[in-house]
PDB file with one MODEL, atoms N, CA, C and O in Angstrom:
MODEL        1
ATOM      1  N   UNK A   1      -7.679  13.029   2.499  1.00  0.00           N
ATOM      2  CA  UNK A   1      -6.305  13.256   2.903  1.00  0.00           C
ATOM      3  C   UNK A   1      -5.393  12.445   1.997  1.00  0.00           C
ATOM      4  O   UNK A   1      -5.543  11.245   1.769  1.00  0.00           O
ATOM      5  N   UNK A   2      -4.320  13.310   1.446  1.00  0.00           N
ATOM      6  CA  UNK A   2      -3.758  12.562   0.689  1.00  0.00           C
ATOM      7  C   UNK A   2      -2.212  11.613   1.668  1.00  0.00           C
ATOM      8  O   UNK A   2      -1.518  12.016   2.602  1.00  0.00           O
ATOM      9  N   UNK A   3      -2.184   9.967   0.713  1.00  0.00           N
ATOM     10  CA  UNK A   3      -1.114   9.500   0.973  1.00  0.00           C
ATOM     11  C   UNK A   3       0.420  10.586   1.213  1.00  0.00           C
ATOM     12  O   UNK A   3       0.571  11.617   0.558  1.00  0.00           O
ATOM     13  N   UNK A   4       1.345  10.140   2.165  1.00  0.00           N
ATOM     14  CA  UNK A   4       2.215  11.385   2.094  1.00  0.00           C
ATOM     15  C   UNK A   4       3.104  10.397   1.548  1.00  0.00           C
ATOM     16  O   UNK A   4       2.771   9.220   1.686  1.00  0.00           O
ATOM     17  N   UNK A   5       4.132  10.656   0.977  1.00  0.00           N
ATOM     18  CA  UNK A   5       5.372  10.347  -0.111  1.00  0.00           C
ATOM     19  C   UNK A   5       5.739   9.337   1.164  1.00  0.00           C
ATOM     20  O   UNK A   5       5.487   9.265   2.366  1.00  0.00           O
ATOM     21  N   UNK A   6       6.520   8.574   0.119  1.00  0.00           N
ATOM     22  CA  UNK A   6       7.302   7.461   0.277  1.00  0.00           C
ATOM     23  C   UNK A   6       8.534   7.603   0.314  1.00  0.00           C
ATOM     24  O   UNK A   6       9.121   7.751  -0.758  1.00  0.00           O
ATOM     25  N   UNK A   7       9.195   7.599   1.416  1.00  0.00           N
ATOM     26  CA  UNK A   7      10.849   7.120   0.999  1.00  0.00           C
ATOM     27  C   UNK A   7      11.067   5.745  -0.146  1.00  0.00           C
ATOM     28  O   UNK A   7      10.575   4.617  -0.184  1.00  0.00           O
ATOM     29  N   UNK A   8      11.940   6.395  -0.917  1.00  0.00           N
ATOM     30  CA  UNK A   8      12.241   5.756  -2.164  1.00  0.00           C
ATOM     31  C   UNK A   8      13.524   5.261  -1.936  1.00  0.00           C
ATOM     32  O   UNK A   8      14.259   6.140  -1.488  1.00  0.00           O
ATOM     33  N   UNK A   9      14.020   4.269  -2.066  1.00  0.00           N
ATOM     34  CA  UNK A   9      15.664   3.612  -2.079  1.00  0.00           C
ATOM     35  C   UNK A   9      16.085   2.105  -2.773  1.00  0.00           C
ATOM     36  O   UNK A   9      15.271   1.186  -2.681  1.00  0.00           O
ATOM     37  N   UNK A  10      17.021   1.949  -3.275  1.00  0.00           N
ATOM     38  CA  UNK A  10      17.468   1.188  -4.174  1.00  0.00           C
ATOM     39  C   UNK A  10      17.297  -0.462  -3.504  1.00  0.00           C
ATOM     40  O   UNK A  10      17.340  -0.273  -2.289  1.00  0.00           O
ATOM     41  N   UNK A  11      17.191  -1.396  -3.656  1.00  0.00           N
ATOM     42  CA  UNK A  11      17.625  -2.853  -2.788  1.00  0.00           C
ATOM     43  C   UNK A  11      17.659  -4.111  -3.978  1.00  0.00           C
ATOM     44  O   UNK A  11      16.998  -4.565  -4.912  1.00  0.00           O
ATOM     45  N   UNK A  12      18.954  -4.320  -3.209  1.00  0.00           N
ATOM     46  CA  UNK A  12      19.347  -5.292  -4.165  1.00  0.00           C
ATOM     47  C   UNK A  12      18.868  -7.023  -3.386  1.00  0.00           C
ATOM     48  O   UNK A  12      19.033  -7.284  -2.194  1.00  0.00           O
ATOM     49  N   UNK A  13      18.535  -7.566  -3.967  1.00  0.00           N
ATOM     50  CA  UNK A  13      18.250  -9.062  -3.883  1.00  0.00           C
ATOM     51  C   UNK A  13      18.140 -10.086  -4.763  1.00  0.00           C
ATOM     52  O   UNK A  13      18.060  -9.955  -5.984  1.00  0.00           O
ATOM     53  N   UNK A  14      18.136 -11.266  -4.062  1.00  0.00           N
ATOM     54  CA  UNK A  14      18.756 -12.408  -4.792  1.00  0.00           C
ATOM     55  C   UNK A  14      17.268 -12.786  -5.219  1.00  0.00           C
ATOM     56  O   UNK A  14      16.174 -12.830  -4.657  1.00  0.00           O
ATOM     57  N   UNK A  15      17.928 -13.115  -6.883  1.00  0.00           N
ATOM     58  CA  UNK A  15      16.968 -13.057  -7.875  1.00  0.00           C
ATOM     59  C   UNK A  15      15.471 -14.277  -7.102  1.00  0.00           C
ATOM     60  O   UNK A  15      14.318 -13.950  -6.820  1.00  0.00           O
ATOM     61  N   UNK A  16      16.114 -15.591  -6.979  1.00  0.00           N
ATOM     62  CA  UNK A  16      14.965 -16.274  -6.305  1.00  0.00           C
ATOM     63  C   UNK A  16      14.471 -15.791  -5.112  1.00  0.00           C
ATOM     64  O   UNK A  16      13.567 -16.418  -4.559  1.00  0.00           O
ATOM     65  N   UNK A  17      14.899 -14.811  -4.635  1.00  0.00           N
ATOM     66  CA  UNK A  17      14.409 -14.647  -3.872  1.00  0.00           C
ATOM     67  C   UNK A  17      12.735 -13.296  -4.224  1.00  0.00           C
ATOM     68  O   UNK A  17      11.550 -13.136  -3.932  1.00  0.00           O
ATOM     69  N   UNK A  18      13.843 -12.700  -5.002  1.00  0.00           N
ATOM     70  CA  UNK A  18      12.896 -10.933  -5.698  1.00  0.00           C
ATOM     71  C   UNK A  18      11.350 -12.337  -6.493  1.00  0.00           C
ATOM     72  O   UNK A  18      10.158 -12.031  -6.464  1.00  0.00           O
ATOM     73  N   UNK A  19      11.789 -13.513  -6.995  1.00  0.00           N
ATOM     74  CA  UNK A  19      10.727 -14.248  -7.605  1.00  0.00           C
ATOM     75  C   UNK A  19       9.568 -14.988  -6.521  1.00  0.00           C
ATOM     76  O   UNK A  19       8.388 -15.287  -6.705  1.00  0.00           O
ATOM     77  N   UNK A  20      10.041 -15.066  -5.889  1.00  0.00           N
ATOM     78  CA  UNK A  20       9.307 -15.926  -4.715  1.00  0.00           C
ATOM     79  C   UNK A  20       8.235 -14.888  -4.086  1.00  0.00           C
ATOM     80  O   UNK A  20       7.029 -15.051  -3.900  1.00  0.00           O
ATOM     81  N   UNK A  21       9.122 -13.686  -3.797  1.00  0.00           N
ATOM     82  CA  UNK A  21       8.239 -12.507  -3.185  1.00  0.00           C
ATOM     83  C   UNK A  21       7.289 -11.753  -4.693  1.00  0.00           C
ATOM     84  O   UNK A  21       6.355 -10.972  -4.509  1.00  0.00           O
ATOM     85  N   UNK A  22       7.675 -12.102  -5.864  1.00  0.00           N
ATOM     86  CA  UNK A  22       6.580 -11.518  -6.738  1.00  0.00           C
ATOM     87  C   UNK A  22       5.598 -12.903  -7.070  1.00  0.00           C
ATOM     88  O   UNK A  22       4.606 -12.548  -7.707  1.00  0.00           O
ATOM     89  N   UNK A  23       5.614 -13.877  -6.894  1.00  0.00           N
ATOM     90  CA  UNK A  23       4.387 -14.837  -6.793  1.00  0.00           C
ATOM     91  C   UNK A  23       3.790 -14.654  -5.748  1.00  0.00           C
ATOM     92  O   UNK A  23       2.566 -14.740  -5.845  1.00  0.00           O
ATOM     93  N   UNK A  24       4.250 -14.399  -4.634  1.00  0.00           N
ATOM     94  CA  UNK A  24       3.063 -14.040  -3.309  1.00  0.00           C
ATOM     95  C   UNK A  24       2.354 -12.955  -3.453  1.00  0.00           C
ATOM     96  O   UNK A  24       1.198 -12.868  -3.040  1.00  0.00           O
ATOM     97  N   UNK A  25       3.156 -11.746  -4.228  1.00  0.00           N
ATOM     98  CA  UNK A  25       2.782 -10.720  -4.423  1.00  0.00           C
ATOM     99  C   UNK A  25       1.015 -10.728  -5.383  1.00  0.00           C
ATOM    100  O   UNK A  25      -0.089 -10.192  -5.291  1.00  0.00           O
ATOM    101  N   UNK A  26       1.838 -11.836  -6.357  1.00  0.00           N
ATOM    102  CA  UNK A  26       0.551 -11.891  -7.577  1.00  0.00           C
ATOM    103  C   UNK A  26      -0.592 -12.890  -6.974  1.00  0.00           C
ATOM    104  O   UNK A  26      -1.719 -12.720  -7.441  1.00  0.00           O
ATOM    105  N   UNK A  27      -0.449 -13.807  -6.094  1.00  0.00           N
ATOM    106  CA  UNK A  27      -1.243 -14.508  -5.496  1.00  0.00           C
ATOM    107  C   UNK A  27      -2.179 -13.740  -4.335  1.00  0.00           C
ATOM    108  O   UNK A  27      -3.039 -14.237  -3.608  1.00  0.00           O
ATOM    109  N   UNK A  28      -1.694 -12.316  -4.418  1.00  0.00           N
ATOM    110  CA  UNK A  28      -2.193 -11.505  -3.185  1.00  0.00           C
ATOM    111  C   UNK A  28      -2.926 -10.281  -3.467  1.00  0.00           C
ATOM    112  O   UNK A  28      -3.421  -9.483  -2.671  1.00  0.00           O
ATOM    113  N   UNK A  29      -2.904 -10.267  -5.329  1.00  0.00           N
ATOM    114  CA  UNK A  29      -3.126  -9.116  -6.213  1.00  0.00           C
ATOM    115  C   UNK A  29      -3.108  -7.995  -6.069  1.00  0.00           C
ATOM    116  O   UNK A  29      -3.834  -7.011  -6.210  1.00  0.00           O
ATOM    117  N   UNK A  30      -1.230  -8.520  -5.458  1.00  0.00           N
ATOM    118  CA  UNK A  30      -0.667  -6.705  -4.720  1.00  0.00           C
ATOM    119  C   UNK A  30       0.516  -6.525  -5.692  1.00  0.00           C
ATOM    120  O   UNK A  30       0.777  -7.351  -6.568  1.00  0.00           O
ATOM    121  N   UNK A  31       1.459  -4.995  -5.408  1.00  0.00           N
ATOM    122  CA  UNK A  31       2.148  -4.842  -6.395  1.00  0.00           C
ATOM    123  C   UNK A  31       3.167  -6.200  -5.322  1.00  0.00           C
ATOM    124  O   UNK A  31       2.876  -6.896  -4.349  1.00  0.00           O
ATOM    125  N   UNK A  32       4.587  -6.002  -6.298  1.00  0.00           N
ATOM    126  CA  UNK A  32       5.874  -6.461  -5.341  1.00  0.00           C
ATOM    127  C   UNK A  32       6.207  -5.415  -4.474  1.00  0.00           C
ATOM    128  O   UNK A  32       6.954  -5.679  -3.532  1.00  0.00           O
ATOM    129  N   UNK A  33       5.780  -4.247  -4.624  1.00  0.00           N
ATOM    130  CA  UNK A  33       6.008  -3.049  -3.532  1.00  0.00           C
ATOM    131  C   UNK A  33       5.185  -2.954  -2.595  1.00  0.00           C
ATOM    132  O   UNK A  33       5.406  -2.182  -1.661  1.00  0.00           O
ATOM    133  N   UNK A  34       3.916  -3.821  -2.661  1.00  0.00           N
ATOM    134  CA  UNK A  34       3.231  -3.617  -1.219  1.00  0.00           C
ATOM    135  C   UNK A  34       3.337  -4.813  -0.688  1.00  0.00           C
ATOM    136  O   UNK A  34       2.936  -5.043   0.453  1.00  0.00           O
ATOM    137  N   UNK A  35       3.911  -5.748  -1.480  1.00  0.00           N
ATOM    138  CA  UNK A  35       3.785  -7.549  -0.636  1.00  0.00           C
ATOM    139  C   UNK A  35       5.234  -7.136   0.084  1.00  0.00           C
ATOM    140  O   UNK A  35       5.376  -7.959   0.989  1.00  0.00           O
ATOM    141  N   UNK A  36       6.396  -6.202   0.079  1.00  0.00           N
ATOM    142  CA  UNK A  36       7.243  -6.052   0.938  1.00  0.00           C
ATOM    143  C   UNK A  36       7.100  -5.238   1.355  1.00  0.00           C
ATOM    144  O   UNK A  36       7.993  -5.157   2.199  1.00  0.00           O
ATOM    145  N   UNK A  37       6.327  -4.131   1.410  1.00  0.00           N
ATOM    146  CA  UNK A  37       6.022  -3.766   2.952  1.00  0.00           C
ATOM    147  C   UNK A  37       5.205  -4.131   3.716  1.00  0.00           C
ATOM    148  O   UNK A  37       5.240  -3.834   4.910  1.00  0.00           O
ATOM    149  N   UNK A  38       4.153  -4.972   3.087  1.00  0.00           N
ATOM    150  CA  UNK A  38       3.718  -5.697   3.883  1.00  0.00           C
ATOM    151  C   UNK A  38       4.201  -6.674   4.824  1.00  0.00           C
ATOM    152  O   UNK A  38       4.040  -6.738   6.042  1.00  0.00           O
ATOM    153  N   UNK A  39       4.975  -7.604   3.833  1.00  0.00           N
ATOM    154  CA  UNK A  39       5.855  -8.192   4.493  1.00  0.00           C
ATOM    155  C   UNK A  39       6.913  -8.059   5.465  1.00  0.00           C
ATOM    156  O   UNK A  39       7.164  -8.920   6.309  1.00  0.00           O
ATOM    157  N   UNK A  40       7.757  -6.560   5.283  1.00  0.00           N
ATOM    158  CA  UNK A  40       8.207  -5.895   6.484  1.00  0.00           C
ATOM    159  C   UNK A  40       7.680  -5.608   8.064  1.00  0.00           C
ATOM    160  O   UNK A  40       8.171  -5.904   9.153  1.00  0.00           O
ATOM    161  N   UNK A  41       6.487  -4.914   7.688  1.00  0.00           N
ATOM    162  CA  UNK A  41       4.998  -4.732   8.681  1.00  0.00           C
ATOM    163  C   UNK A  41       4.983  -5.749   9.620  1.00  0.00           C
ATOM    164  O   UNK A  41       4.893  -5.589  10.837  1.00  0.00           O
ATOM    165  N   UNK A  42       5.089  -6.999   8.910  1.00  0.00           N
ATOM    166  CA  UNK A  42       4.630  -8.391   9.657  1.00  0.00           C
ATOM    167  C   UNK A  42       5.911  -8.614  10.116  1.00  0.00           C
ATOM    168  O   UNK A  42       5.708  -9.028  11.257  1.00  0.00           O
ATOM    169  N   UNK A  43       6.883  -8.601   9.974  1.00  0.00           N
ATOM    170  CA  UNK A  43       8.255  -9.051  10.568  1.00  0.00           C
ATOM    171  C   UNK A  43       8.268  -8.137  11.813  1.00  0.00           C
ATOM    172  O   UNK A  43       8.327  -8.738  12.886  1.00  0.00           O
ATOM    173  N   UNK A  44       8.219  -6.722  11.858  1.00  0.00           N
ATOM    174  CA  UNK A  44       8.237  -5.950  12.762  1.00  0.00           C
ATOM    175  C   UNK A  44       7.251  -5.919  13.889  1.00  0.00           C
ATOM    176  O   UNK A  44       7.373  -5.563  15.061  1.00  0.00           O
ATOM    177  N   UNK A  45       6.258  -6.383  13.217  1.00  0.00           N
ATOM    178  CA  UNK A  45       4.617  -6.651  14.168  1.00  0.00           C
ATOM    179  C   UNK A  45       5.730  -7.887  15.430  1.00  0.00           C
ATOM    180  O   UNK A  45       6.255  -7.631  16.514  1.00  0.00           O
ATOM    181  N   UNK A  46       5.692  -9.152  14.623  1.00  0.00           N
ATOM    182  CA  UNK A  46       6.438 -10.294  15.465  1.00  0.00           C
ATOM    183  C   UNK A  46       7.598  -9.827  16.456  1.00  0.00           C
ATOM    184  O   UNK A  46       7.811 -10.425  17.511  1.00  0.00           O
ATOM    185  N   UNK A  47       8.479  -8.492  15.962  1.00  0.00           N
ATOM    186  CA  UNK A  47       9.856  -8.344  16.915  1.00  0.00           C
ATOM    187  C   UNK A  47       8.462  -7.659  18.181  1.00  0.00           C
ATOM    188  O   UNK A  47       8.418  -8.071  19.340  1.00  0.00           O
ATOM    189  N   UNK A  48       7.914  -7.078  17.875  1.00  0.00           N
ATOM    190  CA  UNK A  48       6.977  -6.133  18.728  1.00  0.00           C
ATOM    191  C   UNK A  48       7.489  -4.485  18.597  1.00  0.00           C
ATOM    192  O   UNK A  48       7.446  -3.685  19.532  1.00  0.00           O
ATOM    193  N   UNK A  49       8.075  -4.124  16.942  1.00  0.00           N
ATOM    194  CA  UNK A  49       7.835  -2.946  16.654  1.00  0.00           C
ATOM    195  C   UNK A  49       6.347  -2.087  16.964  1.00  0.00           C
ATOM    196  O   UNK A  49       5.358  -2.791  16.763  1.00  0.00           O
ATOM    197  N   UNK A  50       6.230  -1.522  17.147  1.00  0.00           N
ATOM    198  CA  UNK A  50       4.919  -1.146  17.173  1.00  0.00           C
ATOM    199  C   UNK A  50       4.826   0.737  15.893  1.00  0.00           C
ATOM    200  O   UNK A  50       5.249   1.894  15.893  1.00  0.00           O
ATOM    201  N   UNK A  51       4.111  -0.054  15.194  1.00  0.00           N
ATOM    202  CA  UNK A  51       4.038   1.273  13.519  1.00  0.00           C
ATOM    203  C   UNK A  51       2.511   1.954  14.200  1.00  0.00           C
ATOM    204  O   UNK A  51       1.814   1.524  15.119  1.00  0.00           O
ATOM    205  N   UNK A  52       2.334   3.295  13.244  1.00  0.00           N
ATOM    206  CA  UNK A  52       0.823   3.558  12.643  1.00  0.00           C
ATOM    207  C   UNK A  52       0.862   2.621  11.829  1.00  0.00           C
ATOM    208  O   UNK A  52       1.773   1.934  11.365  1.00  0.00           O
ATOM    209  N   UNK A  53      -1.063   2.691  11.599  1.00  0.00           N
ATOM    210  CA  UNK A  53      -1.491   2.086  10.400  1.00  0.00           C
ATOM    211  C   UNK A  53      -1.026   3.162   9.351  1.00  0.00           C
ATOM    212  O   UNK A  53      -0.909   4.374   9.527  1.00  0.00           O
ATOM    213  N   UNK A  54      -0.716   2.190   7.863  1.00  0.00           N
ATOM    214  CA  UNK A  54      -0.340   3.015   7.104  1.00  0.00           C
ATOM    215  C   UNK A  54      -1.407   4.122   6.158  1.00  0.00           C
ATOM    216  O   UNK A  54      -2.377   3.513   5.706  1.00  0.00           O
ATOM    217  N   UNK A  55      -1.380   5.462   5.836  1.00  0.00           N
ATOM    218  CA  UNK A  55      -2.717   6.541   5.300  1.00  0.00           C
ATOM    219  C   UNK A  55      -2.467   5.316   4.324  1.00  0.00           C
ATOM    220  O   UNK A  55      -1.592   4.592   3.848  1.00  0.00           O
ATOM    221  N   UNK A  56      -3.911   5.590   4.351  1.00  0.00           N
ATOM    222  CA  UNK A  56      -4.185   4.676   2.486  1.00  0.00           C
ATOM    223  C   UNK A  56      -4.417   5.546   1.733  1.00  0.00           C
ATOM    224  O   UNK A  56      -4.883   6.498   2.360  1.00  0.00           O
ATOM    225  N   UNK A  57      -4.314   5.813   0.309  1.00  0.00           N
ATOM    226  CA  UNK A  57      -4.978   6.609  -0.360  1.00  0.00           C
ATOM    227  C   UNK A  57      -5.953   6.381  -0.954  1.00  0.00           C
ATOM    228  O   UNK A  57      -6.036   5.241  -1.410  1.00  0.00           O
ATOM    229  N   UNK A  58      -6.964   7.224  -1.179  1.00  0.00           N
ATOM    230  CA  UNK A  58      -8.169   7.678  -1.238  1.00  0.00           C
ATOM    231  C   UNK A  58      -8.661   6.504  -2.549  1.00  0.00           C
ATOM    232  O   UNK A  58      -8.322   6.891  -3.667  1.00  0.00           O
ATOM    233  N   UNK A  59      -9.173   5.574  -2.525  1.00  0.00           N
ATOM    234  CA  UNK A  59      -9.716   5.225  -4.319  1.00  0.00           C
ATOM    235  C   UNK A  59     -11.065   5.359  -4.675  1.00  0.00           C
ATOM    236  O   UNK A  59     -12.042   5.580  -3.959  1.00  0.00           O
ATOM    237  N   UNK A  60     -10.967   5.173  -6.024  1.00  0.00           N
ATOM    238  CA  UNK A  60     -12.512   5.392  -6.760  1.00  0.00           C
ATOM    239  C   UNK A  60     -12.573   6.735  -7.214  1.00  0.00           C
ATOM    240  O   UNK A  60     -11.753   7.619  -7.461  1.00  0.00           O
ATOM    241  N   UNK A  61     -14.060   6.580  -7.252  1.00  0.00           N
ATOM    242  CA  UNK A  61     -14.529   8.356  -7.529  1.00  0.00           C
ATOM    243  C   UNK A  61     -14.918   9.195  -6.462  1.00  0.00           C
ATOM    244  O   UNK A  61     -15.558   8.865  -5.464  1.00  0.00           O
ATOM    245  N   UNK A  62     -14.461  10.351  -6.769  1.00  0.00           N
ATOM    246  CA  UNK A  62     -14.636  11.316  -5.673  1.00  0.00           C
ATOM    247  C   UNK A  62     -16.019  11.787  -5.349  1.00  0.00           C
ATOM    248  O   UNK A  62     -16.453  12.479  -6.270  1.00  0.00           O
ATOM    249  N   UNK A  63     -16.913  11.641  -4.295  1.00  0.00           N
ATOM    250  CA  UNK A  63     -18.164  11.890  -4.419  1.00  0.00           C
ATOM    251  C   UNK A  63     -18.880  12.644  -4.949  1.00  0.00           C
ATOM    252  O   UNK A  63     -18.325  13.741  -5.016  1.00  0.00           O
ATOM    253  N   UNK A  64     -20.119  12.652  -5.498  1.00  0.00           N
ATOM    254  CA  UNK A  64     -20.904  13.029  -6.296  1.00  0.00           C
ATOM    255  C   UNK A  64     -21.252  14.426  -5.498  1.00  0.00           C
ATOM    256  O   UNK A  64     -21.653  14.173  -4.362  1.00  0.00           O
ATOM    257  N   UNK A  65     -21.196  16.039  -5.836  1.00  0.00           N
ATOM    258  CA  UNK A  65     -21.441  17.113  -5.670  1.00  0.00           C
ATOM    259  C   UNK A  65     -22.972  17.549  -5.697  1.00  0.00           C
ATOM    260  O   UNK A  65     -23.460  17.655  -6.823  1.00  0.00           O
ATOM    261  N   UNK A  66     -23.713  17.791  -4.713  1.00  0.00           N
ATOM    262  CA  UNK A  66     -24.932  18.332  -4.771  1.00  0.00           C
ATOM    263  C   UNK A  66     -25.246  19.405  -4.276  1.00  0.00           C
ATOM    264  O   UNK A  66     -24.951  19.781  -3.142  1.00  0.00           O
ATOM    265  N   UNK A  67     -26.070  20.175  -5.343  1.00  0.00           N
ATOM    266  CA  UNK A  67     -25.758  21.503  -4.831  1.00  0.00           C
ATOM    267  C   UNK A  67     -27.571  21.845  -3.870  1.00  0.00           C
ATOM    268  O   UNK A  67     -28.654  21.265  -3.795  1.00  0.00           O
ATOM    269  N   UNK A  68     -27.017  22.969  -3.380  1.00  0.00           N
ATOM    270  CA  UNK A  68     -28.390  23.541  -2.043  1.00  0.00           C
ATOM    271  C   UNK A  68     -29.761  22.872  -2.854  1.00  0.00           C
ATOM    272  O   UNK A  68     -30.470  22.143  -2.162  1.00  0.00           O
ATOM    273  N   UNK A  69     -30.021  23.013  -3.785  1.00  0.00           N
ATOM    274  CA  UNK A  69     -31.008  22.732  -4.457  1.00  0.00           C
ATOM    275  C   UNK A  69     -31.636  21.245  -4.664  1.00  0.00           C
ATOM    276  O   UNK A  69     -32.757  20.963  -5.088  1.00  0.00           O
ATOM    277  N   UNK A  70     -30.447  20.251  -4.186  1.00  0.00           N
ATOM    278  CA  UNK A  70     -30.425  18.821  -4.499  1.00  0.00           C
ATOM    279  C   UNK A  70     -30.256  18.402  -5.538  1.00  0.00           C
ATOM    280  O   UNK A  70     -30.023  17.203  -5.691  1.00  0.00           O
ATOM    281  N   UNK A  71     -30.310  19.125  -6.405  1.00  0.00           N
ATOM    282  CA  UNK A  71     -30.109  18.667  -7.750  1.00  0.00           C
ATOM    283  C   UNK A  71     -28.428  18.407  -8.157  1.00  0.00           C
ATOM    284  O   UNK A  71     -27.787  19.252  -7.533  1.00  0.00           O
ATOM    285  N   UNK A  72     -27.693  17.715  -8.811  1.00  0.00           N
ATOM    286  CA  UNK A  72     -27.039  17.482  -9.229  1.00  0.00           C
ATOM    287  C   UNK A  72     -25.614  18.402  -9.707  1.00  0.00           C
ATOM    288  O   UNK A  72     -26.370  19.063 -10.419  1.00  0.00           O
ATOM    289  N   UNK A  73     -24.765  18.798  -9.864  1.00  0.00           N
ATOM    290  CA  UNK A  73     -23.825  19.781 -10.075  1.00  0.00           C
ATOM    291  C   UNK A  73     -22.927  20.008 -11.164  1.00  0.00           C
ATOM    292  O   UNK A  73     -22.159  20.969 -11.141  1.00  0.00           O
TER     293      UNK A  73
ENDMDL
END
């Protein structure tokens, strides 16, 4: 199942601040786009938003195809 699109939108922030959130980001070996929604997630978890988990998308390789025969494809 694929990830479904993202709302996309502009946000402006204060530069130490956009820096602070990309060292957690790199300390977390996430982009800066998932250490704030992550970070959103967790703010909302605490008010007692209650989200889905978010679809992940699919990684790696797509499994190996075998055909009736067992053999390989």
């Amino acid at each position: 199942m694929a990830a479904p699109p993202k709302k996309a939108f502009a946000l402006r922030l204060d530069p130490a601040l956009f820096a602070a959130i990309e060292r957690c980001a790199a300390g977390d070996l996430r982009s800066v786009n998932a250490e704030l929604e992550c970070l959103l997630r967790e703010a909302l978890a605490r008010r007692g938003v209650k989200l889905k988990d978010p679809v992940r998308a699919r990684r790696g390789r797509p499994p190996k195809h075998v055909d009736e025969e067992g053999e390989d494809g």
